[in-house]
C-alpha positions as CSV (number, residue, x, y, z in Angstrom):
1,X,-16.5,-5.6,-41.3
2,X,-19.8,-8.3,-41.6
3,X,-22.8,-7.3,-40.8
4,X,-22.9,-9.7,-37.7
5,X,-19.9,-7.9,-36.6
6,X,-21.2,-4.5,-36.9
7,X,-24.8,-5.3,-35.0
8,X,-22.6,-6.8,-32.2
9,X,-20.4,-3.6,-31.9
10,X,-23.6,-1.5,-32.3
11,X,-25.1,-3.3,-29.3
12,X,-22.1,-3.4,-27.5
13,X,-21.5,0.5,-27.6
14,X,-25.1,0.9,-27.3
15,X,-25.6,-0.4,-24.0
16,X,-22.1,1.2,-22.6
17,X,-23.8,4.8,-23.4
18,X,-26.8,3.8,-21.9
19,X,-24.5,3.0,-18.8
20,X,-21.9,5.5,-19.0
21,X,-24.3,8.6,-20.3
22,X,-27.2,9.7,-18.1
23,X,-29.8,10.5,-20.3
24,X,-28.5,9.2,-23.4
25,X,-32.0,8.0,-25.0
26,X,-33.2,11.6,-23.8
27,X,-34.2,13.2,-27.6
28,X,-33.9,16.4,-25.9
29,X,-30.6,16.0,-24.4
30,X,-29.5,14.1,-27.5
31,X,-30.4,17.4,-29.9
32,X,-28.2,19.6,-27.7
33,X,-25.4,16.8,-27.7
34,X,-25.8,16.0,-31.9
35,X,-25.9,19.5,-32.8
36,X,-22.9,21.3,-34.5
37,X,-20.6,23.5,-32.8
38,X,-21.1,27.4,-33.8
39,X,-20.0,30.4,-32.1
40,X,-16.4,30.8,-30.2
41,X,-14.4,27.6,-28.5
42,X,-16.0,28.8,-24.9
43,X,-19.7,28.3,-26.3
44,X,-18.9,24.6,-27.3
45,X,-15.7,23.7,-25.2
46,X,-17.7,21.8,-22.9
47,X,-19.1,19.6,-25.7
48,X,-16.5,18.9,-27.6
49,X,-14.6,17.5,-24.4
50,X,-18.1,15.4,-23.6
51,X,-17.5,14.0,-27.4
52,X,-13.6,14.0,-27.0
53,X,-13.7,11.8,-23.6
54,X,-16.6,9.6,-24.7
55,X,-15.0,8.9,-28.0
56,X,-12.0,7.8,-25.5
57,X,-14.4,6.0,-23.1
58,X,-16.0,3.9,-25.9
59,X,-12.4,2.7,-27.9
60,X,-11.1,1.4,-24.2
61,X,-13.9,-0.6,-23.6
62,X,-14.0,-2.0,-27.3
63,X,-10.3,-2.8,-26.4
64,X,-9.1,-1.0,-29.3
65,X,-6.7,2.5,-29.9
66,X,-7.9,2.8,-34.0
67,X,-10.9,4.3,-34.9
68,X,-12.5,4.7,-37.8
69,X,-14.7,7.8,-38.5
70,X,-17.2,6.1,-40.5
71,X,-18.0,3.4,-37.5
72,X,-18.6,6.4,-35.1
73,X,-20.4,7.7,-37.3
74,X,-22.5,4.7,-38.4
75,X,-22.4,2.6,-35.8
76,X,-20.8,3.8,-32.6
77,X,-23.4,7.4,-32.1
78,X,-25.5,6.8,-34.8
79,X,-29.5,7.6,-33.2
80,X,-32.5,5.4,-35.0
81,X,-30.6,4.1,-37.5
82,X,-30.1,7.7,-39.2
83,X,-28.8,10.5,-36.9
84,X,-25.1,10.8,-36.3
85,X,-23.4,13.7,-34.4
86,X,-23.4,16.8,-36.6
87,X,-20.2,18.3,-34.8
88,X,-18.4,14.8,-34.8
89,X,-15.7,16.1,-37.8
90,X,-15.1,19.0,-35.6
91,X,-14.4,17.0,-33.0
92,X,-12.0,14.8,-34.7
93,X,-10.1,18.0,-36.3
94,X,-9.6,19.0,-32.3
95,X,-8.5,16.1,-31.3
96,X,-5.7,15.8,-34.3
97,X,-4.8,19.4,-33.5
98,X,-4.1,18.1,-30.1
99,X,-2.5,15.4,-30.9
100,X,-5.2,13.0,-29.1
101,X,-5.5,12.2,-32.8
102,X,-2.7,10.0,-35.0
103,X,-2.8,9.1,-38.8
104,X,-0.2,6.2,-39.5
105,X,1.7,8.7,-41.2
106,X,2.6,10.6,-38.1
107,X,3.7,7.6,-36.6
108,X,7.2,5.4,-37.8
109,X,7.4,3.0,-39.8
110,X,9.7,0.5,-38.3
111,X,10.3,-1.7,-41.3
112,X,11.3,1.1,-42.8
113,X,15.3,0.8,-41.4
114,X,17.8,3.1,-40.0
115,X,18.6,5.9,-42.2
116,X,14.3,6.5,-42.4
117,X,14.1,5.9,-38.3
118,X,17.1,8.6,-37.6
119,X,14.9,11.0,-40.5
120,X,11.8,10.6,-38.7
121,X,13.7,11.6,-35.0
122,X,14.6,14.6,-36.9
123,X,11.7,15.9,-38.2
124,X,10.0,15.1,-34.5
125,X,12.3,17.4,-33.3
126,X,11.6,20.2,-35.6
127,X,8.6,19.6,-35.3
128,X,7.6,19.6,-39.3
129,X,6.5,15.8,-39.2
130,X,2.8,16.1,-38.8
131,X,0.7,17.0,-42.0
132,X,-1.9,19.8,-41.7
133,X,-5.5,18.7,-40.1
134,X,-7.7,18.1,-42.8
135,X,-11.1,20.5,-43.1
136,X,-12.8,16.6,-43.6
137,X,-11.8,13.2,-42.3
138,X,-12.0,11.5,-45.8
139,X,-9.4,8.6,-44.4
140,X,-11.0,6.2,-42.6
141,X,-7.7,5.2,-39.9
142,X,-6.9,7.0,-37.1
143,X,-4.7,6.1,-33.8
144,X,-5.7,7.5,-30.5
145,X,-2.6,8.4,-28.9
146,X,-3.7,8.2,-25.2
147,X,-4.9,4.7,-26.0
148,X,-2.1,3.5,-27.8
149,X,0.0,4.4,-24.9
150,X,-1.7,2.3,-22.8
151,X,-1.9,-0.4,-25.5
152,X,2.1,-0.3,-25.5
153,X,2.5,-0.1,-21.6
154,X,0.2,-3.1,-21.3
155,X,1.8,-5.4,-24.4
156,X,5.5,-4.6,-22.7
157,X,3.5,-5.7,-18.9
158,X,2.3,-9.1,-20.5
159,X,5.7,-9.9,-22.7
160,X,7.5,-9.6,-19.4
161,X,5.4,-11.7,-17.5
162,X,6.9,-14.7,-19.4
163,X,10.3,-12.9,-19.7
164,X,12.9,-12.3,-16.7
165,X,15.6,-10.8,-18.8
166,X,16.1,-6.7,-19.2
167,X,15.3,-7.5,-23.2
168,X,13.8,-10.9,-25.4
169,X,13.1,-11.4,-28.7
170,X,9.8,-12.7,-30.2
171,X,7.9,-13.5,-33.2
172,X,5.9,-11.5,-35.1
173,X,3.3,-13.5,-34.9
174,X,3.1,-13.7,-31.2
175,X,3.7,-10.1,-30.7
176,X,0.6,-9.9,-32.8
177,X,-1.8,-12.0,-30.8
178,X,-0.6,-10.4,-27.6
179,X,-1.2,-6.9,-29.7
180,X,-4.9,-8.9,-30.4
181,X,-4.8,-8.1,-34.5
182,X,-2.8,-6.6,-37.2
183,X,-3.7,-2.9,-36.8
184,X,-2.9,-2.6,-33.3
185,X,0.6,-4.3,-33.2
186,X,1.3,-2.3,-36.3
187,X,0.4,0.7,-34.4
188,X,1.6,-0.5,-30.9
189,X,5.2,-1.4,-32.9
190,X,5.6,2.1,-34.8
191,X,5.0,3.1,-31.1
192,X,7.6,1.5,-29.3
193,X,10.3,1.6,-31.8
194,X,10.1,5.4,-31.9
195,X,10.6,5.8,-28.1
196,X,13.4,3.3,-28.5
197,X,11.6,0.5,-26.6
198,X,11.7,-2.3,-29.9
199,X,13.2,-2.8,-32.3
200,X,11.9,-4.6,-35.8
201,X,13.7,-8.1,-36.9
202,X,13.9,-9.7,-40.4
203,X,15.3,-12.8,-41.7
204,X,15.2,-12.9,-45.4
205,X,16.0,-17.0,-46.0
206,X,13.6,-19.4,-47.3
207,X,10.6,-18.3,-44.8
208,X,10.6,-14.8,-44.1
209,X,10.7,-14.4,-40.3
210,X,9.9,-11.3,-38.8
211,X,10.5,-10.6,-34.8
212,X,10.7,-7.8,-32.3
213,X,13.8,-7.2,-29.6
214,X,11.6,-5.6,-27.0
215,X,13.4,-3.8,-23.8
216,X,11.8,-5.1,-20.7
217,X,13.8,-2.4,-18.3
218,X,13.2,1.1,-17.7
219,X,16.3,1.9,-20.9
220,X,15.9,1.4,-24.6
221,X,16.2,-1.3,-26.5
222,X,19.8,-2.2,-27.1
223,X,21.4,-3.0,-30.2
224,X,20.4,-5.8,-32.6
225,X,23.3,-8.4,-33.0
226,X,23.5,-11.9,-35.0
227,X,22.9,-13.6,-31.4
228,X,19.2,-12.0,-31.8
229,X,18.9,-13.0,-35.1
230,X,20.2,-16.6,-33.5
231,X,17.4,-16.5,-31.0
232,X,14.5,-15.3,-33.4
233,X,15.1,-17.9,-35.6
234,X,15.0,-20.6,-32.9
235,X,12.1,-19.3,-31.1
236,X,10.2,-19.0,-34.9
237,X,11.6,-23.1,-35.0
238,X,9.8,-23.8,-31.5
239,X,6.8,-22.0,-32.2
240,X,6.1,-23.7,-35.8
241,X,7.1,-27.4,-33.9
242,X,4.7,-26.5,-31.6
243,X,1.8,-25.4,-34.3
244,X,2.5,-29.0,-36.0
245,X,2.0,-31.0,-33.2
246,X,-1.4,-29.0,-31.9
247,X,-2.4,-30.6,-35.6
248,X,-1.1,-33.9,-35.0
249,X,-3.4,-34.0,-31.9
250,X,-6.6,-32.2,-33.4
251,X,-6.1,-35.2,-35.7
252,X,-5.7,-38.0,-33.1
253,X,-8.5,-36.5,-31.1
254,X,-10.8,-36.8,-34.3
């Protein structure tokens, strides 16, 4: 991230807290909040759900479901340029162990194909997928799942708007703008393919096209047949037509 970006973030999140948290420029209020958590889960409990909700508060108003430990800790609660929340690791171990908390690896990796998608529903099951919660959160990429629920709810509301059929087919590239960037339609995509709401599409020809079979009903996603493949490639057609002639008039215009 630039350094432009990151002062706009920090003033963004800066003046939500000062909104959303009375007392958040209190130093006295701020040592009880910053300090670490010691003792049994009752003596901190209600902390770590002031961190847990706020960290939540702050990533929907950003627009985002992916955090990253270093920008809360640099950027998002950092105090005069120096002071970050001692119990913050703490609070992110919780929230994994609740599953509030995602790496990419708990999630499934659509692109991944069949035999790896009816793996992962196993191990779900069982319950063995998840790795064990880290003592330190060394990676720097973590999904929250609340948020990313939403995220998914909200991307299926705005592809149906434009959609009157119980399933469509789109590019990759416009599920990803309506996703608003990489990370999150990554995310938003293992998402939905693992409750059986998409499904990921690849033709492998001269240009690689990728697309997603969404389900716009209430059921899952049906099955992929050459008639999707038919569509995706047309759509992909229309949509590269249409980039060409938005140059052809950024051209005449100039």
């Amino acid at each position: 991230m630039r350094y432009e970006e990151e002062e706009e973030e920090r003033a963004k999140v800066r003046e939500f807290l000062r909104k959303e948290v009375d007392g958040w420029d209190d130093p006295v209020k701020a040592t009880a909040w910053f300090k670490g958590f010691s003792g049994q889960r009752r003596d901190w409990e209600g902390r770590y759900l002031f961190w847990r909700n706020l960290i939540l508060k702050v990533a929907r108003h950003l627009g985002t479901s992916i955090i990253r430990p270093s920008r809360l800790k640099n950027i998002w609660f950092c105090k005069d340029g120096a002071v970050s929340p001692l119990c913050l690791d703490r609070v992110l171990l919780e929230m994994y162990n609740a599953r509030d908390l995602l790496r990419s690896s708990d999630l499934m990796d659509p692109r991944s194909g069949r035999l790896s998608f009816i793996l992962w529903k196993a191990v779900q099951v069982i319950g063995i997928s998840r790795p064990s919660a880290p003592d330190h959160f060394i990676e720097d990429y973590y999904i929250l799942s609340p948020l990313l629920k939403e995220k998914a709810l909200e991307v299926l509301k705005l592809i149906s708007e434009n959609h009157w059929t119980s399933s469509c087919v789109i590019t990759m590239r416009n599920f990803l703008g309506i996703c608003g960037g990489q990370e999150e339609s990554s995310a938003v995509l293992s998402y939905l393919s693992g409750g059986g709401k998409a499904k990921y599409l690849v033709i492998n020809k001269k240009d690689v096209i990728e697309g997603v079979k969404v389900s716009l009903s209430d059921g899952a996603v049906s099955g992929v047949t050459s008639l999707d493949y038919d569509l995706l490639h047309l759509v992909w057609t229309v949509e590269k037509l249409e980039q060409q002639l938005d140059i052809i008039d950024q051209r005449i215009q100039k």
